[in-house]
C-alpha positions, 0 to 999 in steps of 0.5 A: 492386269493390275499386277501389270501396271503395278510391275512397270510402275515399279521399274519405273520408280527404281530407275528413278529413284537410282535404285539398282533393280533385279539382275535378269539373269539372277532372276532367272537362275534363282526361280527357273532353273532348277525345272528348265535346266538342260537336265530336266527341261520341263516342258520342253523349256531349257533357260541356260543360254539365249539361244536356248531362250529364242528356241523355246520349248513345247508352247514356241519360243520364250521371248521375242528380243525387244518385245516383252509384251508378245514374250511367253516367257512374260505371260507366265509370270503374272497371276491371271496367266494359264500356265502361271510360273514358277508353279508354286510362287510369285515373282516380285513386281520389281523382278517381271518389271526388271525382266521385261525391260530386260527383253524390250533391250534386246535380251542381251546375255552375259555369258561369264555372269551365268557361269558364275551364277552356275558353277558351285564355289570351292568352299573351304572345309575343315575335315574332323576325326571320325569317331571311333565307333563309326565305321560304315562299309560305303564301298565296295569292288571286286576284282574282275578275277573275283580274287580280291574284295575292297571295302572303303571304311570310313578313309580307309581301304580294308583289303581281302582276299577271296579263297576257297573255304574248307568248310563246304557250307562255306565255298569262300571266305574272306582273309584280311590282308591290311588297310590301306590309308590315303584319304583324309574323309570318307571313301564312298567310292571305289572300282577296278580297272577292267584288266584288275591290275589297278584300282582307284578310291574317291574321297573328298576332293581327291582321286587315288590310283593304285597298281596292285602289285605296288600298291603301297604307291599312288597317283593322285589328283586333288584339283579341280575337286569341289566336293566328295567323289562319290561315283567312278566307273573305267570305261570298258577299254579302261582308257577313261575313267568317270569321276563324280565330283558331289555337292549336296542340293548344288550341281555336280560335275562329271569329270573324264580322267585320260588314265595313261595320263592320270589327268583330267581332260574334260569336265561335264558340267552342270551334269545333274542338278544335285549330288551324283550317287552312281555311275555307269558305262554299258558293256560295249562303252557307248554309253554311260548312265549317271543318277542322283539326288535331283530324281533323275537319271540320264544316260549320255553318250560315250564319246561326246557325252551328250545327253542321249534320254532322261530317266523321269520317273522316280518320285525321290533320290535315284541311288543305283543303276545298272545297264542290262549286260546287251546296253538295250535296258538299263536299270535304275533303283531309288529310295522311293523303293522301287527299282524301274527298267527303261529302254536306253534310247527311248527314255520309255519305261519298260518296266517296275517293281521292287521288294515289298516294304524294302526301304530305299534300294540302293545298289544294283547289279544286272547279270545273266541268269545262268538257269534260264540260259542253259534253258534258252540254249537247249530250246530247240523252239525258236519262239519258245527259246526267244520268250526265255528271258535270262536277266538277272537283277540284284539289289540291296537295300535298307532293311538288309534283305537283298534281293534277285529279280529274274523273269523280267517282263519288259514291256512299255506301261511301267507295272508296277510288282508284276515286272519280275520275280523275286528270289529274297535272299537271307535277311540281316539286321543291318541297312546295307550300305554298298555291295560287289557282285561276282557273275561268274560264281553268282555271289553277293558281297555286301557292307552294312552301316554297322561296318560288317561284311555279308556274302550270299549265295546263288540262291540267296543264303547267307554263307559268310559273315565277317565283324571288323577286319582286325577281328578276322585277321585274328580269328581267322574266320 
């Protein structure tokens, strides 16, 4: 109660004194924020606009217009309070008085003054060479005919073809064809249009299209980019394209580019509160699921893209994520080496596991098991053959020992190890930093840190391994 009096004493004197005290809604952006966002909402609580306030979260409404004194939101702030906030500071006396005085005129909102406070700034950068011995493999797509595989290297784009090798302990293998230049940093993003006809690789503020048969041309769009791009998925008609727009411990943007157009048309903002590292559409397009640095992952509407569940679970960055091929699970993958299934609509987590000792997972893909199918269709049983889960999780990770989940049990409860079995592929000596999945023929493509290409088989042996490109252009390995 002391803290009380010394607050409103302390108003008092600075209104006095003519000094300018704490903006409210600084206040509230700088300590809130970042647990009451319209991602996170703990407790209920969302603080991004009055209205939001008035409706409160889990413990009623935050704050009544014109009396602090009977506002929630004021109870918490002080020392004594039950559910003190922020968890783990104290305001100053000087920001609760502001804020309760604030509230006792009428909570008035300043709509421009928060989206200002919101919106990250365009920084200017200044971009370096890279050095020469730098030359991660940060990107990887396949074609949709399984005939083509690109792999962003620093800000080039190195481009194979897939063919049939002569060697039978080597089915496929690949020959390079030339690097295609265009972005001025690194390429952490590339994807195929569903059709395969076209491609398009992110950089730092800037968006390139590519036909493939006229490929040396491009579209371009390089407005209104803050950061690097370091997500896109074409929705499965191929109409709309998600672009993740990346800041480091600042909000991102999800931009929706109409590709006919080859314009922007709506920009999700505020998307996730740190930088995006994946992005997803389920098979059927009614949805998308985004992950990032924040620990979370969210799945949203196709269409509206409202948020439809919040995927809290993870306890550091979320790094990959995968729907189930029917839309009913999706998975999610993080540093935190675990890999969790969560059910789309309910948020509930259905299941975890991971590869033991794996390092941060950073890249998954969901597929049919082709094994388990064959055995669900010769089933005559009808509960035997509904039992027969045919799933099939791939995912690389850090210590460069890939890994296939398949038999996955999906229950409510989340256990942890016993939620599928793990087939381990041939490990390399690299951290592998981006992958392709060809779920027709069941290989895995994958780029290491030091900048080679690895590709496994069904079965998870390694039957490729490719050095720089110039190398495999010359040797013809």
């Amino acid at each position: 109660m002391l803290l009380r009096g010394l607050a409103a004493f302390v108003f008092i004197f600075y209104s006095l004194s003519g000094v300018v005290y704490s903006n409210p809604l600084e206040i509230l952006h700088k300590n809130c924020l970042s647990c009451h966002s319209d991602v996170k909402r703990k407790g209920g609580l969302v603080i991004t606009s009055r209205e939001s306030l008035l409706k409160g979260g889990d413990s009623g409404e935050a704050m009544v217009p014109g009396k602090a004194a009977e506002s929630y939101l004021i109870e918490t702030l002080y020392p004594d309070a039950d559910s003190h906030m922020p968890p783990k500071k104290q305001l100053e006396p000087r920001d609760i008085a502001a804020l309760e005085e604030w509230i006792n005129q009428g909570a008035k909102w300043n709509t421009d003054h928060w989206k200002k406070l919101t919106k990250p700034e365009k920084a200017s950068v200044t971009l370096q060479d890279f050095p020469a011995e730098y030359s991660p493999v940060m990107a990887m797509a396949l074609s949709p005919d399984g005939k083509t595989l690109l792999c962003g290297k620093g800000s080039g784009i190195d481009v194979y073809t897939v063919e049939p090798a002569e060697d039978k302990k080597r089915p496929v293998q690949l020959n390079f064809q030339r690097t295609l230049p265009g972005h001025a940093d690194q390429i952490q993003a590339i994807t195929f249009s569903p059709d395969g006809k076209s491609f398009v690789s992110g950089g730092f503020r800037k968006l390139i299209l590519r036909n493939i048969e006229s490929i040396e041309e491009t579209k371009e769009i390089t407005e209104p980019f803050l950061g690097r791009l370091t997500a896109l998925s074409f929705s499965p008609d191929g109409k709309r394209l998600l672009v993740a727009d990346s800041l480091p411990a600042q909000a991102s943007q999800i931009h929706v580019v109409d590709v006919s157009g080859w314009k922007i048309v709506k920009t999700i903002e505020n998307a996730h509160d740190d930088s995006i590292f994946d992005l997803e559409h389920s098979a059927d397009g009614k949805l998308f699921a985004s992950v990032s640095a924040d620990k979370m992952g969210i799945v949203r509407d196709g269409e509206k893209h409202k948020i439809v569940s919040l995927l809290e679970g993870h306890t550091g960055y979320v790094l990959g994520v995968a729907f189930s091929p029917d839309g009913t699970y999706v998975a999610t993958s993080g540093d935190d080496e675990a890999i969790k299934i969560w059910d789309t609509k309910k948020a509930v987590q259905s299941t975890s596991f991971s590869t033991r000792k794996s390092g941060p997972v950073g890249g998954l893909f969901w597929a049919v098991d082709p094994d388990n199918l064959a055995k669900k269709q010769k089933e005559k049983d009808k509960d035997k053959a509904e039992a027969i889960n045919i799933d099939r999780v791939v995912a690389i990770n850090d210590l460069g020992q890939p890994g296939t989940f398949v038999e996955l049990k999906i229950h409510e409860g989340g256990e942890r190890s016993t939620g599928a079995r793990e087939r381990r592929h041939d490990k390399v000596d690299s951290p592998l930093t981006a992958m392709a999945y060809d779920a027709s023929q069941l290989y895995l493509y994958a780029g290491s840190e030091d900048g080679r290409i690895f590709i496994w088989d069904k079965a998870g042996k390694k039957i490729q391994e490719y050095g720089e490109p110039l190398q495999v252009a010359k040797n013809g390995e």
